[in-house]
PALO-635507 format. One record per residue (C-alpha): residue in three letters; x, y, z. Coordinates in steps of 0.25 Angstrom, whole numbers, plus 5000, padded with zeros to 4 digits. Example, Ala and Ser with C-alpha at 12.3 -4.5 7.8 and 13.67 -1.06 7.14 Angstrom:
2
ALA504949825031;SER505549965029;
END
This chain:
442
UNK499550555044;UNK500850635041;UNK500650685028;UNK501850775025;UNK502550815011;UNK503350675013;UNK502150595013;UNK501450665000;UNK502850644993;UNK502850474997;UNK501550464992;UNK501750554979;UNK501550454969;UNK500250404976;UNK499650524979;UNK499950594965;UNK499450464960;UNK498150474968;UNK498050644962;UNK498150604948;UNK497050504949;UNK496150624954;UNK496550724945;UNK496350634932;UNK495150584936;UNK494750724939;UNK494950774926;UNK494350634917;UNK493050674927;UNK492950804918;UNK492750724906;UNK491650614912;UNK490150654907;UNK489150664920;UNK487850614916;UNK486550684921;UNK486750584935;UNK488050674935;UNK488250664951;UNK487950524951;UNK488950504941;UNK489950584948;UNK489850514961;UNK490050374953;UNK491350414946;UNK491750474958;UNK491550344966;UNK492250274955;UNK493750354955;UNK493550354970;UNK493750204969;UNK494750214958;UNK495550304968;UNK495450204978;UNK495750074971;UNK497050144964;UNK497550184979;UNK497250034983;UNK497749954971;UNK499050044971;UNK499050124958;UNK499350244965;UNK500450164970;UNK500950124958;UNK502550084955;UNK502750134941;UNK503850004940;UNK503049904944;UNK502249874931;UNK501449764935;UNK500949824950;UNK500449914942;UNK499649864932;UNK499149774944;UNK498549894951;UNK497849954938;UNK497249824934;UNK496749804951;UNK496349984949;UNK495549964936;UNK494949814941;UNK494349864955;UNK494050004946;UNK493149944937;UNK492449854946;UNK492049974955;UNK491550044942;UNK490849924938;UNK490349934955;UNK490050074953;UNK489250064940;UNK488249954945;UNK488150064958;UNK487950184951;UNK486950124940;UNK485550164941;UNK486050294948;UNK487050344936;UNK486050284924;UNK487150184920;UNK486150114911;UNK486650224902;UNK487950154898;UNK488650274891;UNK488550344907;UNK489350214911;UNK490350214899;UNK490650364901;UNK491050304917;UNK491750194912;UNK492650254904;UNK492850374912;UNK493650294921;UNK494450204911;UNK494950364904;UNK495350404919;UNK495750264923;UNK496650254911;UNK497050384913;UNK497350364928;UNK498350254924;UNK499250324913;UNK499250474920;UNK499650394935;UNK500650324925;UNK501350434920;UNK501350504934;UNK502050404941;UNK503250414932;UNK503250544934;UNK503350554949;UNK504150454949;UNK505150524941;UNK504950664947;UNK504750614963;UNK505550714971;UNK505350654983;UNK506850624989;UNK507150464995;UNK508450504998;UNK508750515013;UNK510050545023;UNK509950485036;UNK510750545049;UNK510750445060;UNK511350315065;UNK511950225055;UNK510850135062;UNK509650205062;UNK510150225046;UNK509850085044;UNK508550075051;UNK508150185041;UNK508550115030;UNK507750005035;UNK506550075036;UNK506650115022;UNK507049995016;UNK505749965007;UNK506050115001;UNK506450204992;UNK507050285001;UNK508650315003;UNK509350355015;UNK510850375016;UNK511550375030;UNK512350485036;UNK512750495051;UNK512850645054;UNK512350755046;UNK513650805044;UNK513950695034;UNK512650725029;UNK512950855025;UNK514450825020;UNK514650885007;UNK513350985008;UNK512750865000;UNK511250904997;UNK510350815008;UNK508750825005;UNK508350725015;UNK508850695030;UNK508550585039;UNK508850625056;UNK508750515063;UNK509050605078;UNK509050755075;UNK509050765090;UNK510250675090;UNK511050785081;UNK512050875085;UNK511451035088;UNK512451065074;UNK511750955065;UNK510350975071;UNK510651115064;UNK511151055053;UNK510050975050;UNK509051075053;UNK509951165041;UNK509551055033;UNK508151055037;UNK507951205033;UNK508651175020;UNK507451085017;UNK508150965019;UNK507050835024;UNK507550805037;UNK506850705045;UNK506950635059;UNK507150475056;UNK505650445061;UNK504950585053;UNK505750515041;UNK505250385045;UNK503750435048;UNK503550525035;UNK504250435024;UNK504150305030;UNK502850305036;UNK503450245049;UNK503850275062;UNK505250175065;UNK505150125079;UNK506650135081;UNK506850275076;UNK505750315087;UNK506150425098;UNK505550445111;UNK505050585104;UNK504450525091;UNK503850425101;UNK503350535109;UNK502750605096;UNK502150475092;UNK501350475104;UNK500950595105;UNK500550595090;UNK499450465095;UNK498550575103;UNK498850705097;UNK497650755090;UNK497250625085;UNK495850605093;UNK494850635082;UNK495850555073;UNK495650435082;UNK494250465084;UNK494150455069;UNK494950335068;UNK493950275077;UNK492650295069;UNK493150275057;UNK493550115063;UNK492250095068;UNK491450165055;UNK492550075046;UNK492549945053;UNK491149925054;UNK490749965041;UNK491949865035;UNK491449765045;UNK489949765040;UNK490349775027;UNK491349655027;UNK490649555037;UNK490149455023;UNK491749465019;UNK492149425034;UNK491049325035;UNK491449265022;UNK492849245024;UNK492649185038;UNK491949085029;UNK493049055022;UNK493949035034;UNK493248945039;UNK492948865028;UNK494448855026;UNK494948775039;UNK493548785048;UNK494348875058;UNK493849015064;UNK493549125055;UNK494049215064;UNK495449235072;UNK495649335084;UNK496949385090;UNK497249485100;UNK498049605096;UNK498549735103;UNK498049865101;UNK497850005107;UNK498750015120;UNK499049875118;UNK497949825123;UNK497349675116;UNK496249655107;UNK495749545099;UNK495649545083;UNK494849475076;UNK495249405061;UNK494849325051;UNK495749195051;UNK496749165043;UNK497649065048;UNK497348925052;UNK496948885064;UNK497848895075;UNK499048945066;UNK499549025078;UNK499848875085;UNK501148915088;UNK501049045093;UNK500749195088;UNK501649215075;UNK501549325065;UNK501049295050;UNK502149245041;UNK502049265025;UNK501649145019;UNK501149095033;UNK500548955030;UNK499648995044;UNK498749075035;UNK497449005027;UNK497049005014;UNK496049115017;UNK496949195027;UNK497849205013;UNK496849285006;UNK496449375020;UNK497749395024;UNK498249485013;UNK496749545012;UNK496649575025;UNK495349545027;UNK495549445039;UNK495849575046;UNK494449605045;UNK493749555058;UNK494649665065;UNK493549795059;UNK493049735072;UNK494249775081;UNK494249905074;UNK492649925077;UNK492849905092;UNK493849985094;UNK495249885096;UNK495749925083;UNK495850035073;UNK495750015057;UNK497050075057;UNK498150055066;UNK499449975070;UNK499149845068;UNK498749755082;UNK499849655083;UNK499449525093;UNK500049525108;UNK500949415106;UNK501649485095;UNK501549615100;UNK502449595113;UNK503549535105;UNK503549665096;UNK503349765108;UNK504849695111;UNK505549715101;UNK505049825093;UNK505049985098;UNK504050075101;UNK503049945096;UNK502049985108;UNK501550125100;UNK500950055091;UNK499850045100;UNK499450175102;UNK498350165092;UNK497350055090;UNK497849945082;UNK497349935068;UNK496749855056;UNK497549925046;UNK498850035048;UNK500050095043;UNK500949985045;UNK499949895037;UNK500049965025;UNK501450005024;UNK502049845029;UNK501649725027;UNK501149625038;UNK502049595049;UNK502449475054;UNK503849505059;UNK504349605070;UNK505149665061;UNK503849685054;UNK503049745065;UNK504249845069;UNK504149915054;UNK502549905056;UNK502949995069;UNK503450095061;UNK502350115053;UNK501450105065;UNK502150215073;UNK501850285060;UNK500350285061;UNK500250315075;UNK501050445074;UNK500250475059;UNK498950445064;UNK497650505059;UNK496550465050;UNK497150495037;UNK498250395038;UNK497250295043;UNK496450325031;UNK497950315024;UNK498150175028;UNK496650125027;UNK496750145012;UNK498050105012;UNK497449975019;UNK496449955007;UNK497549964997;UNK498349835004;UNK497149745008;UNK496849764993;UNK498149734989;UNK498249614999;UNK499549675003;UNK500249705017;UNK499549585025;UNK500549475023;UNK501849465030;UNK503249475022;UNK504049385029;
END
């Protein structure tokens, strides 16, 4: 994954967030009494704050925007509801091992967690306003380029805080020795001998200069297609094998340990809902489709259904928003994910990855090898359930769509390694229990 000072300082507010959690809880775990059962009682409260952890990183506390008052109180009230349930989950666990009988022992716990809880809230609070006020972190940019690749950029960042001002040469950049912290190159190569020592000047001086695609690949988390060299297309190749093997051996167990234990483990729910799509219009439960994966080579997919029969009548289309297509029990799966389940399958035996570029189907995948650059690379890594572009876009159902899709794609193949897959599998929790990113938005 690249991890540089950049990425810290993005995620500042998430990561500090995440810190400060710790380090209260570390300091109100001074203060809890440990009964004669003390390692016991340890483990208990210990599996407890690591679900607390986990269920803040998924409702979005840590992602909290200080102005948006009623988000907010949204994702306390969803942090304390699962919270407390867990406890509740916990406590009937732990009974006879911790001697709960003795209700003071499960007072002391309870309350324990509502000081730290209340506590949690009020210090995060107060440390949000502060790093807010006090980020150093500069969103202010000076781009030196075409006027064209200018507005591609600004296209990019659109959805962003981030502000980019145009110059055409360097020269204008420097006129007036005005005081530039952050540079944007779109061809340093392209630069005359004179300005390439120019910039590198600036460069020493502790100026940020960056290529347009390092800029794009550190503070955008994507790799544009259109601002793609035959050089940076040579690195991203190079980067697929390079030292990667034990990572994709990795990868590999851990598809077969995680698919067939979520498989086992979620063969009642699967079994269950094919009830209930049948019971609705007496059609299959199941729906197969062939996709493209690895080396572009076809495989077969298998989901639960959630159109209606022969909804594809008139051809292979994409999913539309609001698409009267979809059943009554397709709405609820849809945004949940869970039709995707069947595909653990695909995963177990090998066709897919449980992270990856998504596999699109043949039909629509010429069309976009047509029209879109570079869309072939995509393919050099297994397809799979889950992946960057899912979790930083919404689903596509455009070309346009699937060309921004591309750029975070091209991302993850030139980052590639277990820790970002880890990344984007908790990052994958979050959304599917948010029931966001899985409905188009056009």
């Amino acid at each position: 994954m690249l991890i540089t000072p950049y990425w810290f300082a993005l995620r500042k507010g998430i990561l500090v967030s995440f810190l400060f959690d710790i380090f209260t809880f570390a300091i109100f775990f001074t203060t809890l009494k440990i009964y004669s059962n003390g390692y016991t009682t340890i483990l208990f409260n210990f599996l407890i704050i690591f679900f607390w952890f986990l269920i803040s990183y998924v409702v979005g506390r840590y992602h909290q925007n200080k102005n948006d008052i009623l988000e907010n109180i949204k994702n306390i009230f969803l942090s304390c509801l699962n919270f407390f349930i867990y406890f509740s989950f916990n406590f009937l666990l732990f009974y006879k091992i911790l001697d709960f009988k003795d209700n003071y022992i499960y007072w002391d716990n309870f309350v324990f967690f509502l000081r730290y809880i209340l506590a949690s809230f009020i210090g995060q609070y107060f440390l949000r306003l502060f790093l807010i006020r006090n980020s150093k972190f500069q969103q202010n940019w000076e781009f030196v380029g075409s006027h064209n690749s200018f507005l591609k950029l600004l296209d990019l960042v659109k959805l962003s805080k981030i502000n980019i001002k145009f110059s055409d040469s360097i020269d204008k950049l420097l006129i007036g020795n005005k005081k530039i912290k952050n540079i944007i190159i779109e061809k340093f190569g392209d630069c005359t001998p004179i300005n390439q020592k120019k910039i590198i000047n600036l460069y020493f001086q502790g100026e940020n200069i960056f290529s347009i695609v390092n800029w794009s690949e550190i503070f955008l988390q994507r790799i544009p297609s259109v601002f793609l060299s035959s050089n940076e297309l040579l690195n991203l190749f190079a980067n697929i094998s390079r030292g990667r093997s034990f990572q994709i051996r990795l990868k590999r167990i851990s598809d077969i340990f995680l698919s067939l234990i979520m498989l086992i483990l979620l063969l009642p729910l699967l079994c269950f809902l094919g009830l209930l799509i049948s019971l609705e219009d007496n059609g299959p439960i199941l729906y197969f489709q062939d996709r493209v994966g690895k080396n572009g080579n076809k495989f077969r997919i298998c989901k639960l259904r959630t159109m209606k029969v022969n909804a594809e009548v008139d051809g292979v289309q994409w999913s539309k928003k609001n698409d009267i297509r979809i059943t009554q029990i397709g709405k609820f799966l849809r945004p949940s994910r869970i039709d995707e389940l069947p595909q653990l399958y695909s995963v177990l035996i090998g066709d897919m990855s449980l992270i990856g570029p998504r596999p699109e189907r043949p039909e629509i995948d010429s069309n976009l090898k047509k029209v879109i650059p570079f869309y072939d690379l995509r393919y050099l890594v297994k397809p799979g359930l889950s992946g960057w572009a899912q979790v930083n876009y919404p689903y596509g159902s455009s070309i346009d769509d699937s060309e921004i899709k591309l750029t975070y794609d091209f991302f993850y193949i030139k980052n590639f390694s277990f820790w970002l897959d880890l990344l984007i599998f908790f990052r994958t929790i979050r959304l599917v229990s948010r029931r966001e990113g899985a409905n188009p938005i056009r």
